[in-house]
C-alpha positions as CSV (number, residue, x, y, z in Angstrom):
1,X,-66.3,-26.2,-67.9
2,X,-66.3,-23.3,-64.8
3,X,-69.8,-22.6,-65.7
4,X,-69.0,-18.9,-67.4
5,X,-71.1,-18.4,-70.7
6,X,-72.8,-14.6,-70.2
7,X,-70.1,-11.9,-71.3
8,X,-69.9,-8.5,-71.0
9,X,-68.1,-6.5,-73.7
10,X,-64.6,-5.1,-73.2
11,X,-63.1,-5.4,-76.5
12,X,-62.7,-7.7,-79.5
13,X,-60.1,-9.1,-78.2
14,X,-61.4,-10.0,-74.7
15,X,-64.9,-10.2,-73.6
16,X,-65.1,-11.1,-70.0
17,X,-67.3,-14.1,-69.1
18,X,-69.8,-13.9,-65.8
19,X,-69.3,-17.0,-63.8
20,X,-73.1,-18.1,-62.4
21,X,-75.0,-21.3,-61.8
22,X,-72.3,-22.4,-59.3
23,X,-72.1,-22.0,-55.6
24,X,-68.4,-21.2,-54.1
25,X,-68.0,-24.7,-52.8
26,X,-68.5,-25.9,-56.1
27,X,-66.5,-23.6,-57.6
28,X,-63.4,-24.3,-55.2
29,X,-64.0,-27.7,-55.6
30,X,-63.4,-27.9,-59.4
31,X,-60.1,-25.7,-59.5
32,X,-58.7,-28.3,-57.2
33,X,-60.0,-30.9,-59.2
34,X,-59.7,-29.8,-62.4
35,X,-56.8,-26.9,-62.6
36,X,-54.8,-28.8,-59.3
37,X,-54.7,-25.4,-58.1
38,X,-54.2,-25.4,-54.3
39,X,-57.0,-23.3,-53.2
40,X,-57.8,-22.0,-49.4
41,X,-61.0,-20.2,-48.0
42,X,-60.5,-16.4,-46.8
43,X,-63.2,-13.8,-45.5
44,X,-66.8,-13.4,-46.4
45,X,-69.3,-10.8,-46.4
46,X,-72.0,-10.4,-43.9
47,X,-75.1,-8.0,-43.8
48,X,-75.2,-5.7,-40.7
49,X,-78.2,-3.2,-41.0
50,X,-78.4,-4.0,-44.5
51,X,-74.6,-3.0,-45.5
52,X,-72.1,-5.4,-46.2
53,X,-69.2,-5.9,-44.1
54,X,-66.1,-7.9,-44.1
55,X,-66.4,-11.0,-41.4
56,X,-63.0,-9.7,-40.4
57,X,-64.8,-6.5,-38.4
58,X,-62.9,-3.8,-40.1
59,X,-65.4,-1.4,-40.9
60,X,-62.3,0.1,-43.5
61,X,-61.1,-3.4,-44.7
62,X,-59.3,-2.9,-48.1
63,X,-60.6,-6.1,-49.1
64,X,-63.9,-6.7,-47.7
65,X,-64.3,-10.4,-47.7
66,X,-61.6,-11.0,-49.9
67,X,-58.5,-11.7,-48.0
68,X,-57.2,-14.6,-45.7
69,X,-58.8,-15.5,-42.4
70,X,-56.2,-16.4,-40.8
71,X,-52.3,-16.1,-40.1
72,X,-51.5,-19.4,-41.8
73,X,-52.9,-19.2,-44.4
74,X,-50.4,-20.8,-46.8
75,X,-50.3,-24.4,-45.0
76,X,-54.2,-24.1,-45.2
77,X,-54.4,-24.0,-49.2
78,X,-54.8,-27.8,-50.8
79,X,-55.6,-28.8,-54.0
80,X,-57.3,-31.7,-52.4
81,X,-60.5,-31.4,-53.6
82,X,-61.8,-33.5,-50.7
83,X,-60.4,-31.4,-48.4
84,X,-61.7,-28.2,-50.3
85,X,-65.1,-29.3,-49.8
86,X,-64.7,-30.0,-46.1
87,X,-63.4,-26.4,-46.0
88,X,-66.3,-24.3,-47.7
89,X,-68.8,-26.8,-46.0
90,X,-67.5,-25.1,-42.7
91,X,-68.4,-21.6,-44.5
92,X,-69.9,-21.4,-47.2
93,X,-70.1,-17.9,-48.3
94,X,-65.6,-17.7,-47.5
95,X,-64.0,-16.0,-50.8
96,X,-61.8,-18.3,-52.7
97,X,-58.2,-17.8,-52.7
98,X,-55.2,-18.9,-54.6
99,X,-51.5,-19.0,-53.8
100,X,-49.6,-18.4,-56.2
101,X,-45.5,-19.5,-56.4
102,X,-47.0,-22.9,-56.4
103,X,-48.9,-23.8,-59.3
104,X,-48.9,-20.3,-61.1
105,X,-47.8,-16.7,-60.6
106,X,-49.5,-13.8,-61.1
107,X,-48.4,-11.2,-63.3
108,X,-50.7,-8.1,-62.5
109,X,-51.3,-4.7,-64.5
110,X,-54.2,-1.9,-64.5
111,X,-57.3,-3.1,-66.0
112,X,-56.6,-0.6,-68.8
113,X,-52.9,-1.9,-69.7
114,X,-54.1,-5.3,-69.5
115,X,-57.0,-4.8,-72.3
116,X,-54.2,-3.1,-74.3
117,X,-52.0,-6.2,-74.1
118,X,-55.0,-8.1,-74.5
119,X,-55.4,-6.8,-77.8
120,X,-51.5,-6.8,-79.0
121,X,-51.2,-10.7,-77.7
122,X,-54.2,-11.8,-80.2
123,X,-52.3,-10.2,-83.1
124,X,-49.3,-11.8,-81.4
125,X,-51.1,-15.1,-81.7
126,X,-49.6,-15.9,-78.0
127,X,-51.1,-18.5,-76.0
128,X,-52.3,-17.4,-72.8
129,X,-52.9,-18.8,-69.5
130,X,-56.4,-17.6,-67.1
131,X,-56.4,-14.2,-66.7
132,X,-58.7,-12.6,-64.0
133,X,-60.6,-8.7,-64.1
134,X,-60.7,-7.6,-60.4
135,X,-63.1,-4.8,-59.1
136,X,-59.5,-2.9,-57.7
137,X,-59.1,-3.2,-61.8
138,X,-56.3,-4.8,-61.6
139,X,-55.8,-7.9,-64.5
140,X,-53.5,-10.5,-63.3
141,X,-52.1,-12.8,-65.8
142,X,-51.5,-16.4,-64.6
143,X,-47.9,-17.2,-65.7
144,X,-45.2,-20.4,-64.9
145,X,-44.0,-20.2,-61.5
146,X,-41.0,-18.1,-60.9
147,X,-41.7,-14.9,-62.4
148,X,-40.7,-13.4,-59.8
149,X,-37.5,-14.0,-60.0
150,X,-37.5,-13.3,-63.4
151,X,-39.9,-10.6,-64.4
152,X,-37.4,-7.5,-63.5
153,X,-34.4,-8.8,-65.6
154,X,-36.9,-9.5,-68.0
155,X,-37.8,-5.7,-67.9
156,X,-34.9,-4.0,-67.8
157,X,-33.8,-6.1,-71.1
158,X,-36.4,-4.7,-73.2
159,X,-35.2,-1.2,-72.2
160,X,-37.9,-0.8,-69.2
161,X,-37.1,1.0,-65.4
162,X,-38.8,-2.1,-63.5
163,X,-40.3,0.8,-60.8
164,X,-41.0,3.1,-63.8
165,X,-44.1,0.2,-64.8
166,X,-47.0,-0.1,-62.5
167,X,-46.2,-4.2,-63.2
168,X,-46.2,-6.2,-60.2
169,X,-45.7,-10.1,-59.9
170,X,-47.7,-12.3,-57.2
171,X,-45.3,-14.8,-56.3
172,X,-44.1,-17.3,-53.2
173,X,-45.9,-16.2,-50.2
174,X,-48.9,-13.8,-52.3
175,X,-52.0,-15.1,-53.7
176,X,-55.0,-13.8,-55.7
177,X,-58.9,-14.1,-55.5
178,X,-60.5,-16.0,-57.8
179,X,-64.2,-15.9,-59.9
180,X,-66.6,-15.6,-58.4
181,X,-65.1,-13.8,-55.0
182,X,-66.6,-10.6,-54.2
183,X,-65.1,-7.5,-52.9
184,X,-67.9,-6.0,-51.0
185,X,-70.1,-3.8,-53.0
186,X,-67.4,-3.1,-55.1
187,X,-68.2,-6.2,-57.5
188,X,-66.8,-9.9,-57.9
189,X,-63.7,-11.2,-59.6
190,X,-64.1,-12.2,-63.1
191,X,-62.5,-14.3,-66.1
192,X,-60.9,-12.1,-68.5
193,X,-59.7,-15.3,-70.2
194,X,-61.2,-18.4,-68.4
195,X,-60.0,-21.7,-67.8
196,X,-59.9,-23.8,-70.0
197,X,-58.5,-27.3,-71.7
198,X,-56.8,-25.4,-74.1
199,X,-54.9,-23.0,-71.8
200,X,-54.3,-25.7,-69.3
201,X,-50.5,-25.7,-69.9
202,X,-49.0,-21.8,-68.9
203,X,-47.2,-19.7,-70.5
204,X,-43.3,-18.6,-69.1
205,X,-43.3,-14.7,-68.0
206,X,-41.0,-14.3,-70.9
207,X,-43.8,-15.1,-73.5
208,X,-45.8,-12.0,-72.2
209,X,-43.6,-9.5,-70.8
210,X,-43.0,-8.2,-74.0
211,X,-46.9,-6.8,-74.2
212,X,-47.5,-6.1,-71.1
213,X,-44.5,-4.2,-70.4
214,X,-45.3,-2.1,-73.7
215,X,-48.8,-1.6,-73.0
216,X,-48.1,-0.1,-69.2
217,X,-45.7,2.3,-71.0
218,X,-48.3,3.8,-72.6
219,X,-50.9,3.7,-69.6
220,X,-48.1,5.8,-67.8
């Protein structure tokens, strides 16, 4: 459907598919079309003397070509798809980002928690929503809207300090990269679990806290 069918082995339980054959534009186009995912253009890279650098001009950007171009970025993201194409037609090479809050938040966890819960969600037999691998490796776990409200209550109730996990939701006002953005040389953004008809409709944060929460216990 997103054009991911190479993997690369993380564990039975996940194997992370490459996204390829699709250009950004393309790629923007279909999550608005096809997910209604508002989605807005941020940075790119460009080559200077053969490095890569962010188009912001920070020679120590966190996030080369990865974060918002501009200021106002929220009342830039659409999920017009129309309007997407306009957008990345303008520059083709910008990363593609998503607010969350909207459509989706983000629930986000280090890579190695998130394979963990990865593993104890199959046995689970839980129903999960996209999940994305980022070169920071970070896994961010694409949850109902309002988790943010909900997530440290949600915590706390299964016996958890909220700043004793390294758990973090991406809620109103945040937003994630999505496949196939790059962070510099560091690598792109990749599907852990990839869109797709059958994860369509998300899971609440309540349905995976349980895991995740267990699993960055024992990444402490």
């Amino acid at each position: 459907m997103l054009g991911v069918e190479e993997t690369i082995a993380g564990t039975e339980a996940a194997q992370i598919p490459k996204q390829r054959g699709e250009s950004l534009l393309e790629t923007a186009v279909r999550y608005a079309e096809e997910r209604h995912w508002d989605v807005f253009p941020g940075t790119w890279l460009e080559a200077v003397d053969g490095v890569q650098h962010c188009s912001c001009g920070d020679t120590a950007c966190a996030a080369p070509g990865a974060h918002p171009a501009r200021e106002d970025w929220a009342t830039q993201a659409t999920g017009s798809a129309t309007v997407a194409r306009r957008m990345w037609q303008k520059q083709p090479a910008s990363s593609i980002l998503l607010p969350t809050g909207r459509t989706f938040d983000a629930i986000s966890v280090p890579e190695s928690s998130g394979f963990l819960a990865l593993a104890r969600m199959e046995r689970m037999e839980l129903t999960l929503g996209p999940v994305t691998l980022t070169p920071a490796r970070r896994m961010e776990f694409f949850v109902l809207p309002g988790a943010s409200v909900k997530v440290p209550d949600l915590v706390r109730r299964i016996g958890w300090a909220p700043a004793s996990l390294d758990l973090a939701v991406l809620g109103e006002g945040a937003y994630v990269a999505a496949p196939p953005t790059r962070f510099g040389s560091r690598g792109a953004v990749q599907w852990a679990c990839r869109p797709t008809a059958a994860n369509r409709w998300l899971p609440d944060a309540e349905e995976l806290i349980s895991p995740l929460a267990y699993a960055c216990g024992r990444d402490r």
